[in-house]
C-alpha positions as CSV (number, residue, x, y, z in Angstrom):
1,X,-4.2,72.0,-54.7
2,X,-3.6,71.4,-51.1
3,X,-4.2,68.2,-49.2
4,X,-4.9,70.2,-46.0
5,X,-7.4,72.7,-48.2
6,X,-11.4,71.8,-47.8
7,X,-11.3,72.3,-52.0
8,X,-9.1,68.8,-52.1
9,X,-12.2,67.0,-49.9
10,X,-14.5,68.7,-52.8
11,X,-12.2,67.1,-55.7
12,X,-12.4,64.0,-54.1
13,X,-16.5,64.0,-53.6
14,X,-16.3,64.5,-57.1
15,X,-13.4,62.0,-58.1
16,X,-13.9,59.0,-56.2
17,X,-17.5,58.3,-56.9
18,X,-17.0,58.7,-60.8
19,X,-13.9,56.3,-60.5
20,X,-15.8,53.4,-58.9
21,X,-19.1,53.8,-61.3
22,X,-17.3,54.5,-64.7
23,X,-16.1,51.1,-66.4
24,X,-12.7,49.7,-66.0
25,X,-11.8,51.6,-69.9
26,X,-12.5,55.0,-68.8
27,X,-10.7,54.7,-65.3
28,X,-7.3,56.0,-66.4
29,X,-8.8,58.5,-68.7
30,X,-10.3,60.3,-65.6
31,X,-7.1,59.5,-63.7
32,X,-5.1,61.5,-65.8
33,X,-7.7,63.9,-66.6
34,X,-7.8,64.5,-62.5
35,X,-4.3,64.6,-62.0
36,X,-3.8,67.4,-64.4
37,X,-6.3,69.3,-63.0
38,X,-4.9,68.7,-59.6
39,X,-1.9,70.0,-60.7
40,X,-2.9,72.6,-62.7
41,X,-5.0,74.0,-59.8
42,X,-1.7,75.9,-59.0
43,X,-0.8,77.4,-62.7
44,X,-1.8,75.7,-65.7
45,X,0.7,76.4,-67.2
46,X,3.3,74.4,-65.8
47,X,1.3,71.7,-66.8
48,X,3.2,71.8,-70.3
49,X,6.5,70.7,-68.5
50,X,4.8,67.5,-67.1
51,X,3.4,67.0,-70.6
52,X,7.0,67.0,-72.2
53,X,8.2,64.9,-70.0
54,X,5.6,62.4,-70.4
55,X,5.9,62.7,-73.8
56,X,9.8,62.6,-74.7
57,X,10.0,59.3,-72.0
58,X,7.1,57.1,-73.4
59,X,8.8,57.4,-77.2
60,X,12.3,56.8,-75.4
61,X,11.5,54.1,-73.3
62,X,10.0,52.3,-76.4
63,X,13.4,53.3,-78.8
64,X,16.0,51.9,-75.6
65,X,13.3,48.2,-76.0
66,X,13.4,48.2,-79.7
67,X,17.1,48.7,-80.5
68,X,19.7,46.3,-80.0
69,X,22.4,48.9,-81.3
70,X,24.2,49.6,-77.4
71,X,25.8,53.2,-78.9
72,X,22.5,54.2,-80.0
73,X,20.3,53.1,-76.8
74,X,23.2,55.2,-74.7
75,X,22.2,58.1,-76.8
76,X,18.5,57.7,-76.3
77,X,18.8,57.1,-72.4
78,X,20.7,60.8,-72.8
79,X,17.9,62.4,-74.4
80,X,15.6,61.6,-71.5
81,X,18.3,62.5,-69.0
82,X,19.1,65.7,-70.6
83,X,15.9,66.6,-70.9
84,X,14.8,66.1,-67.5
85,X,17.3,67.2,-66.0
86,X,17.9,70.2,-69.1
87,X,14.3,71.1,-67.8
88,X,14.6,70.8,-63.9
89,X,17.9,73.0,-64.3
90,X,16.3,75.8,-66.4
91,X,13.3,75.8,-63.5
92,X,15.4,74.7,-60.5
93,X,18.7,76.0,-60.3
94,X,19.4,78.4,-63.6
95,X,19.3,81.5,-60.7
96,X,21.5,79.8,-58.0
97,X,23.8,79.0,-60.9
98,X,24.2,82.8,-62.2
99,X,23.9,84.2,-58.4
100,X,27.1,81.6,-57.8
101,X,29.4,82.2,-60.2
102,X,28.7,86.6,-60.6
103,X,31.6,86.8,-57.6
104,X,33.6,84.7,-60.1
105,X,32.7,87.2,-63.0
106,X,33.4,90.8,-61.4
107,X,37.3,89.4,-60.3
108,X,37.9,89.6,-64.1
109,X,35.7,92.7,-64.4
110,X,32.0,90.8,-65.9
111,X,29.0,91.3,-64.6
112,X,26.0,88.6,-64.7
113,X,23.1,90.9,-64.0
114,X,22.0,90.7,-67.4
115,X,21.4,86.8,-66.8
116,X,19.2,87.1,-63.9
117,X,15.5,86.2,-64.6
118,X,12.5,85.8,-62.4
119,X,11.3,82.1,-62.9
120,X,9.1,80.4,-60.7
121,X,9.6,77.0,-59.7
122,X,6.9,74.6,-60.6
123,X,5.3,72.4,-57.8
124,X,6.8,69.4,-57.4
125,X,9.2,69.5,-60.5
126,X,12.0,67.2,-58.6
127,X,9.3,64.5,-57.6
128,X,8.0,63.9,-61.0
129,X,11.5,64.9,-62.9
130,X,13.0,61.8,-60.8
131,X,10.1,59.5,-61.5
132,X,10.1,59.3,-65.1
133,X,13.9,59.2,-65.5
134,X,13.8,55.6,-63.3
135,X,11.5,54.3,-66.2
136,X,13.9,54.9,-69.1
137,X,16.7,53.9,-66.8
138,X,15.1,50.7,-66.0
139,X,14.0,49.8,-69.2
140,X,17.9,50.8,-70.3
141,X,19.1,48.4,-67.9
142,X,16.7,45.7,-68.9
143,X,14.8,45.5,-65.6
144,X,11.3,46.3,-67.4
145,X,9.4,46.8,-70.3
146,X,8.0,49.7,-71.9
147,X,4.1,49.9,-71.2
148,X,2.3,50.3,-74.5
149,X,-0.5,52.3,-73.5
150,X,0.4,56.1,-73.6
151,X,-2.4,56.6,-70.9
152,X,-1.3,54.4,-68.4
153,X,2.3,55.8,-68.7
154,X,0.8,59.2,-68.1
155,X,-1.1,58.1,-65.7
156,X,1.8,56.7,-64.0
157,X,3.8,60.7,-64.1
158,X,0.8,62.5,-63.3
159,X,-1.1,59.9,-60.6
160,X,-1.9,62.9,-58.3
161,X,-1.7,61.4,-54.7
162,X,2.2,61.5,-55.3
163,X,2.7,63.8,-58.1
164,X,3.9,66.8,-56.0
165,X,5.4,65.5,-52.7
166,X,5.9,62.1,-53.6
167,X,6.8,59.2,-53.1
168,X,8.9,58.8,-56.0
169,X,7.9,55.5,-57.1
170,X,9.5,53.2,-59.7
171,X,7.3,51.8,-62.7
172,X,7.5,48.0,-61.7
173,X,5.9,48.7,-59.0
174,X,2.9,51.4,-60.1
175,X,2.9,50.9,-63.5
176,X,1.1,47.4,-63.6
177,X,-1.6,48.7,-60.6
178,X,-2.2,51.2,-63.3
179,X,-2.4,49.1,-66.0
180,X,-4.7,46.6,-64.3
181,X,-6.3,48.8,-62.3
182,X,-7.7,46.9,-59.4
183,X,-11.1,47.5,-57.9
184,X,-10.3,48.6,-53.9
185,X,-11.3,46.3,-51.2
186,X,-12.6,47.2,-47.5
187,X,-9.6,47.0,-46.3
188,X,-8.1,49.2,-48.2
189,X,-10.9,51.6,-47.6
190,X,-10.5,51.5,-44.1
191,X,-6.7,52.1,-44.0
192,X,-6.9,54.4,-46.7
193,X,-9.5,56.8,-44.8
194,X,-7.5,55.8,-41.8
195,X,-4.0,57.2,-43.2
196,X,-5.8,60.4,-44.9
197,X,-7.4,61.0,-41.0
198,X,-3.8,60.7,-39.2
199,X,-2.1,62.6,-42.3
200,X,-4.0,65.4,-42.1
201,X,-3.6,65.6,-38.0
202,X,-0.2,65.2,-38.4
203,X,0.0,67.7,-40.5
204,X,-2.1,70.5,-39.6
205,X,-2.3,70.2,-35.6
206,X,1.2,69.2,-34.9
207,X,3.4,70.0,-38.8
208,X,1.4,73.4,-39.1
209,X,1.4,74.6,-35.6
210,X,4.8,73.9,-34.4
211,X,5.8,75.1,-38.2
212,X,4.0,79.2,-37.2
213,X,6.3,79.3,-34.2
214,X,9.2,78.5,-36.6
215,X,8.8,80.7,-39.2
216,X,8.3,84.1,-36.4
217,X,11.3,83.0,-34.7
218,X,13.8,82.4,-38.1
219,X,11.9,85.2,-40.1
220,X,13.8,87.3,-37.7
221,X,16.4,85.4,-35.3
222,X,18.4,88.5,-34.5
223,X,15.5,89.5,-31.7
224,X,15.4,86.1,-29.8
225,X,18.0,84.5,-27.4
226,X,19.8,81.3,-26.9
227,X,16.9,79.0,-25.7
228,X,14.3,80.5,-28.0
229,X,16.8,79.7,-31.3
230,X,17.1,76.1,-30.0
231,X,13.4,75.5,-29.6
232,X,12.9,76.8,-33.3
233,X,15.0,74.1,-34.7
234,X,13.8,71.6,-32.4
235,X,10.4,72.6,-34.0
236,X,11.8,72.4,-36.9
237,X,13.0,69.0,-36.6
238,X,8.9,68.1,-35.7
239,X,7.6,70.1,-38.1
240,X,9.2,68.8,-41.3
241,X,8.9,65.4,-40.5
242,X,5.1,65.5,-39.2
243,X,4.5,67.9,-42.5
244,X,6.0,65.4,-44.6
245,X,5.1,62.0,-42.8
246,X,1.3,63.6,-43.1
247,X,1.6,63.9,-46.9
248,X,3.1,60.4,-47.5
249,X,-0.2,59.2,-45.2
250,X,-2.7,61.4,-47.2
251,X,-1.2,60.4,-50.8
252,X,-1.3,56.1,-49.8
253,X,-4.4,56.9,-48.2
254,X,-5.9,58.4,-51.4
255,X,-4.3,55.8,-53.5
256,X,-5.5,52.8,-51.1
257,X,-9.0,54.5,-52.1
258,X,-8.3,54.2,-55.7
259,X,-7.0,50.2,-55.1
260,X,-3.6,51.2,-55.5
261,X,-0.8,50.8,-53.2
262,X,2.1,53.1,-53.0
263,X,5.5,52.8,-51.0
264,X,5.9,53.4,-47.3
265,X,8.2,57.0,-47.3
266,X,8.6,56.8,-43.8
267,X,9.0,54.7,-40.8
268,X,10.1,56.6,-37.8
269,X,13.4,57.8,-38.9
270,X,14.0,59.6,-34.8
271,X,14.2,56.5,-33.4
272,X,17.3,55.6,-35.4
273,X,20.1,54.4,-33.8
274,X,22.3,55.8,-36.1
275,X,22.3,57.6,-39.2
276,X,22.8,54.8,-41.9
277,X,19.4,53.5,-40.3
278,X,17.8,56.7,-40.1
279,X,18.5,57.4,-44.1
280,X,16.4,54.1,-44.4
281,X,14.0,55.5,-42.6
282,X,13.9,58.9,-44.1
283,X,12.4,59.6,-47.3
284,X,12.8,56.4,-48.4
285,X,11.8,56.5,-51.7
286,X,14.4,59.2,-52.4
287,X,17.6,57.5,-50.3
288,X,16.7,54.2,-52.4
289,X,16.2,56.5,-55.8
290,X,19.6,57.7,-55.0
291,X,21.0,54.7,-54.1
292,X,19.4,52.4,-57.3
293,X,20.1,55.3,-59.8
294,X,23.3,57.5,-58.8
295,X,25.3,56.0,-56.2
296,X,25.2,52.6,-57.7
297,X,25.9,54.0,-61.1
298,X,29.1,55.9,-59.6
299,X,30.5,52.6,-58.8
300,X,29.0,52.1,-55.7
301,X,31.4,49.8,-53.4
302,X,32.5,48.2,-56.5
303,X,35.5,49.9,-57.4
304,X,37.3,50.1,-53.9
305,X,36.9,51.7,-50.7
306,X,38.2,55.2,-51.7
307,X,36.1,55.3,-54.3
308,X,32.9,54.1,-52.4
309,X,33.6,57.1,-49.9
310,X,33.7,59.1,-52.9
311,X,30.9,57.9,-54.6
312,X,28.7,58.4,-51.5
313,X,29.9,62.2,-50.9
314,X,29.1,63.2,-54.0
315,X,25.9,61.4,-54.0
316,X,24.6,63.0,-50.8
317,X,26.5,66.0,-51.9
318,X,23.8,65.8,-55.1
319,X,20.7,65.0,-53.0
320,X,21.6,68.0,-50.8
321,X,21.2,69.9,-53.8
322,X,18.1,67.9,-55.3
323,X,16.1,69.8,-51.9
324,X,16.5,73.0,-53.2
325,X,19.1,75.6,-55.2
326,X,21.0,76.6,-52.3
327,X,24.7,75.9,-50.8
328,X,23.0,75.7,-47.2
329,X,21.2,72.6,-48.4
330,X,24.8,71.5,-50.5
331,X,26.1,71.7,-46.5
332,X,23.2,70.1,-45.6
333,X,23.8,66.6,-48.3
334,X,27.6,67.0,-47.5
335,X,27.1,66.9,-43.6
336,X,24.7,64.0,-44.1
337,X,27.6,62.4,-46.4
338,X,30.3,62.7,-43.9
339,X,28.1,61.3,-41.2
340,X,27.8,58.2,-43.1
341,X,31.1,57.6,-44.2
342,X,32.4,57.9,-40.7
343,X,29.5,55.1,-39.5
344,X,30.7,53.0,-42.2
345,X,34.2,53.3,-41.0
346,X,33.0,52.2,-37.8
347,X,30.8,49.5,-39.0
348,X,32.8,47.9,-41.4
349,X,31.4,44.8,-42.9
350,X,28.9,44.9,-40.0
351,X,25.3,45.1,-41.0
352,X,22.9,47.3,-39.4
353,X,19.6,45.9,-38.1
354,X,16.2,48.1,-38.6
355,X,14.1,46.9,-35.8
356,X,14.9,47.0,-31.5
357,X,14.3,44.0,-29.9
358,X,14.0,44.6,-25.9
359,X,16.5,41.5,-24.5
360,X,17.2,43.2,-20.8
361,X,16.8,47.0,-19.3
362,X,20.6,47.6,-20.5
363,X,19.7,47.1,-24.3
364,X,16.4,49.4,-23.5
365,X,19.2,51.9,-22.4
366,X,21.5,51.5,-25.3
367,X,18.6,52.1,-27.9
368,X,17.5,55.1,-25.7
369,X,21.1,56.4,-26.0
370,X,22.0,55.6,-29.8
371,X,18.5,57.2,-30.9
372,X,19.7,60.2,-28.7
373,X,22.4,61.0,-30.4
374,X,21.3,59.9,-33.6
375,X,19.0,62.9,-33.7
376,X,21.2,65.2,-32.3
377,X,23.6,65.2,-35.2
378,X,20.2,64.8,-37.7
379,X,19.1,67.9,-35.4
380,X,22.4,70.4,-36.4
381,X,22.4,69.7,-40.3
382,X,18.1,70.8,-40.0
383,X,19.7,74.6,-39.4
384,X,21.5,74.6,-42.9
385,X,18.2,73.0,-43.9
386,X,15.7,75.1,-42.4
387,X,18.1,78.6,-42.4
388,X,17.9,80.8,-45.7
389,X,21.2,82.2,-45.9
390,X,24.8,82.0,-44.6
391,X,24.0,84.8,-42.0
392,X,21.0,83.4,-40.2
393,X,23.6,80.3,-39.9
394,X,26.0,82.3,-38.5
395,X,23.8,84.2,-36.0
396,X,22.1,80.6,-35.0
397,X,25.5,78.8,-34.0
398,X,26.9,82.2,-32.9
399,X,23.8,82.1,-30.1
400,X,24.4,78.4,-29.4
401,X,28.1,78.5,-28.4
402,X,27.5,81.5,-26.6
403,X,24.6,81.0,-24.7
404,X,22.6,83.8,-23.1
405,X,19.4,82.5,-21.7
406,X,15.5,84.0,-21.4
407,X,12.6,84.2,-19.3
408,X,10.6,82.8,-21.6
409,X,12.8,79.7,-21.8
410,X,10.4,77.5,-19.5
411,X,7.6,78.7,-22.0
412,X,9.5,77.4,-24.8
413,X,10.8,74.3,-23.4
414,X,6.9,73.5,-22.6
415,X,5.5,74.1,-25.7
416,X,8.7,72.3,-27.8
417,X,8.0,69.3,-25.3
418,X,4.3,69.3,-26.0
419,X,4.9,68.7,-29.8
420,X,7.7,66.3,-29.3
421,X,5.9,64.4,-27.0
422,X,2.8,64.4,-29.5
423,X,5.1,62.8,-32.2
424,X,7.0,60.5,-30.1
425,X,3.5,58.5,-28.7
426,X,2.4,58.2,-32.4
427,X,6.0,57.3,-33.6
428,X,6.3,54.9,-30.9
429,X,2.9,53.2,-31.4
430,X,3.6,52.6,-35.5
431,X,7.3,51.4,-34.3
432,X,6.3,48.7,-31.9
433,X,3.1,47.9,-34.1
434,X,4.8,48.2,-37.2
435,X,1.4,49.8,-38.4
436,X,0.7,53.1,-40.1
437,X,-3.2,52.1,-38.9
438,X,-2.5,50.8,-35.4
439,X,-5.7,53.3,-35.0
440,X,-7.6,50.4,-36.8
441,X,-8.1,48.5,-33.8
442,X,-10.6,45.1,-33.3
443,X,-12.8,47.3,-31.8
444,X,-14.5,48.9,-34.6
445,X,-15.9,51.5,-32.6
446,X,-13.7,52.3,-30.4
447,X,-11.8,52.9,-33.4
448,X,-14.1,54.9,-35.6
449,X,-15.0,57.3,-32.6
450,X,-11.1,57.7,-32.2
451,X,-10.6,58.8,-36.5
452,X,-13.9,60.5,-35.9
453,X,-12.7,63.0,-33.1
454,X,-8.8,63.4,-34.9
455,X,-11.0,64.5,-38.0
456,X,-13.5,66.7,-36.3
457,X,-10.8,68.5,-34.0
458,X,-8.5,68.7,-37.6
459,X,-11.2,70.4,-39.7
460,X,-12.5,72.7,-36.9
461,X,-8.7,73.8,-36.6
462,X,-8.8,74.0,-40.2
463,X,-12.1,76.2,-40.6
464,X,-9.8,78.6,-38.4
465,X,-6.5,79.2,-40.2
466,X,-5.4,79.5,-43.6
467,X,-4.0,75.9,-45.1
468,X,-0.1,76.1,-45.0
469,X,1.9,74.8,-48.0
470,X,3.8,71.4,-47.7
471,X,7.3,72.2,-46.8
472,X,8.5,69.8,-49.9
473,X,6.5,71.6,-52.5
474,X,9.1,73.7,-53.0
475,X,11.5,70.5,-53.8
């Protein structure tokens, strides 16, 4: 079920009003029943997969509390992690893994065709996969306890706002919102609706529309030039970010409409001034998940500094590969890795600050200039990203160093400022604010007429045009 779809607006009619009248007992019970629905709206039969690993973790995370016995808690923590990740590998990356090593196979005369299957990758299977493995983790490293309600521990893999797209949130934080289930106040009403309003607008007038241009352009880059190429990937660049921005508004919003409050994903990652700051920007919940529960368990910067450079290539190596079964997106982690090994080279034991302060018109120019390049270098690792294979690369960067330019380039430079510009103003506005509601004004309504007319204009677009997938389903 689709966010952006007029049957999720239906599903909530019908939700929402049963969670606020039903007693506080039967709240989760609907919850979960909801979620799997929701989630089964796609194929119900991938529904299993999320049962099994609700299942295997709620009896795990109660066997790593109950025993003292540290050879027989490591073996428990590895049933949970081999059979999340036994399960995401089977679904996610069995085929890339057969496809990879057949060139291997026909050197000494094998052939792997016989391996190949056609198995379709469930929604959301990383999100959810990644989710339930911090619970036994944490409860392994002593950081919580086990819940004792099997419902609310469901409730917690299957809440639907995030189940699919995220964010990946940890149990100390959800878990006891779940648990206590807290009746939703005004306030969270009004910056609920008002996250779900700018999600949606986000998504489908600026992530949707720039995201058409990209796919006629890459579907076939051979029959565009120079300045046509470089437009797409600056689309690109908007579209993944407003596509995936405008989920993590809709899911909080929906939860902040249930009374429960989920993590901040995002907070302007393109006005970065460099790229360890814009990996705390970006898809936060997965940079700290890899942080908390992979790079940290490497070593981290414990063991020396060879190591820690170690430690954090293959860790963004591994998250490169956590978007998708490909060794453009390996390229992808790896690039990102390199980049932040050579900032901490620079940095040293520096520490980088989050927030621009304005002092005198040179910093204003020094924050223009780092955010510059900043996305510039995010801007060339979105090609291994966004390109499906090794030859689209090739043609992309082939056009790029040799440049042949177009009479539509004006065209295109007008349209890729339009969305950019679009972005920027509400990017800007949150980063000075430091509000994902800075439409929430004193002025109730002023403000109301303003989430009025971003709804109205979203759903007439949305009458119009078929409802485009979220580009991280496929994660």
């Amino acid at each position: 079920m689709l966010f952006n779809s007029f049957i999720f607006f239906i599903f909530l009619l019908v939700v929402l009003p049963l969670y606020y009248l039903l007693p506080r007992k039967a709240k989760n019970p609907l919850l979960l029943v909801s979620s799997y629905f929701f989630y089964g709206y796609w194929d119900y039969r991938f529904t299993a997969l999320l049962a099994i690993s609700t299942i295997v973790d709620y009896f795990i995370g109660q066997k790593l509390f109950s025993v003292k016995n540290d050879k027989k808690r490591n073996y428990f923590l590895l049933i949970s992690i081999f059979t999340n990740l036994g399960i995401l590998g089977v679904f996610k990356y069995y085929g890339f893994f057969v496809e990879s090593f057949a060139p291997m196979a026909s050197i000494f005369g094998g052939n792997l065709d016989y391996l190949h299957l056609n198995i379709i990758l469930p929604v959301g299977i990383s999100f959810y996969t990644f989710q339930t493995m911090s619970y036994t983790i944490d409860i392994y490293r002593k950081k919580i306890k086990p819940t004792k309600n099997f419902i609310d521990f469901a409730v917690f893999v299957s809440f639907f706002p995030q189940l699919v797209a995220g964010p990946i949130e940890r149990a100390k934080n959800l878990l006891p919102q779940i648990s206590n289930i807290p009746k939703p106040t005004k306030n969270q009403i009004e910056k609920g609706i008002t996250l779900i309003v700018v999600g949606l607008f986000k998504k489908v007038m600026i992530g949707d529309t720039a995201g058409r241009i990209v796919d006629n352009i890459f579907a076939q880059p051979e029959l565009y030039k120079s300045p046509e190429l470089l437009a797409a990937l600056i689309l690109f660049s908007i579209q993944i970010y407003a596509d995936f921005s405008g989920y993590s508004s809709i899911a909080r919003g929906t939860a902040k409409l249930l009374g429960i409050e989920l993590m901040k994903n995002f907070e302007q990652p393109y006005l970065s001034r460099n790229i360890t700051e814009f990996w705390r920007r970006w898809h936060i919940s997965l940079s700290t998940w890899l942080r908390d529960y992979l790079y940290i368990s490497l070593g981290g910067n414990r063991k020396g500094i060879t190591r820690m450079y170690i430690n954090l290539m293959i860790t963004m190596l591994l998250g490169g590969l956590w978007h998708g079964a490909s060794w453009n997106f390996v390229i992808w982690g790896g690039l990102h890795g390199i980049y932040l090994a050579i900032h901490k080279l620079i940095l040293k034991e520096k520490k980088v600050d989050n927030r621009f302060i304005y002092t005198n018109p040179l910093s204003l120019f020094r924050f223009i200039g780092n955010v510059i390049i900043t996305y510039i270098i995010v801007l060339i690792t979105w090609l291994f990203f966004r390109a499906t294979d090794f030859d689209t690369t090739i043609l992309f960067i082939n056009k790029m160093i040799f440049w042949e330019s177009s009479e539509l380039s004006l065209r295109f430079f007008s349209i890729t400022t339009s969305f950019f510009l679009m972005m920027l103003i509400i990017d800007s506005v949150e980063y000075f604010t430091k509000r994902h509601t800075f439409v929430l004004i004193p002025n109730r309504v002023v403000s109301y007429g303003i989430l009025s007319a971003l709804f109205l204009v979203t759903t007439l677009f949305m009458f119009q045009s078929d409802p485009l997938p979220f580009v991280y389903f496929q994660f």
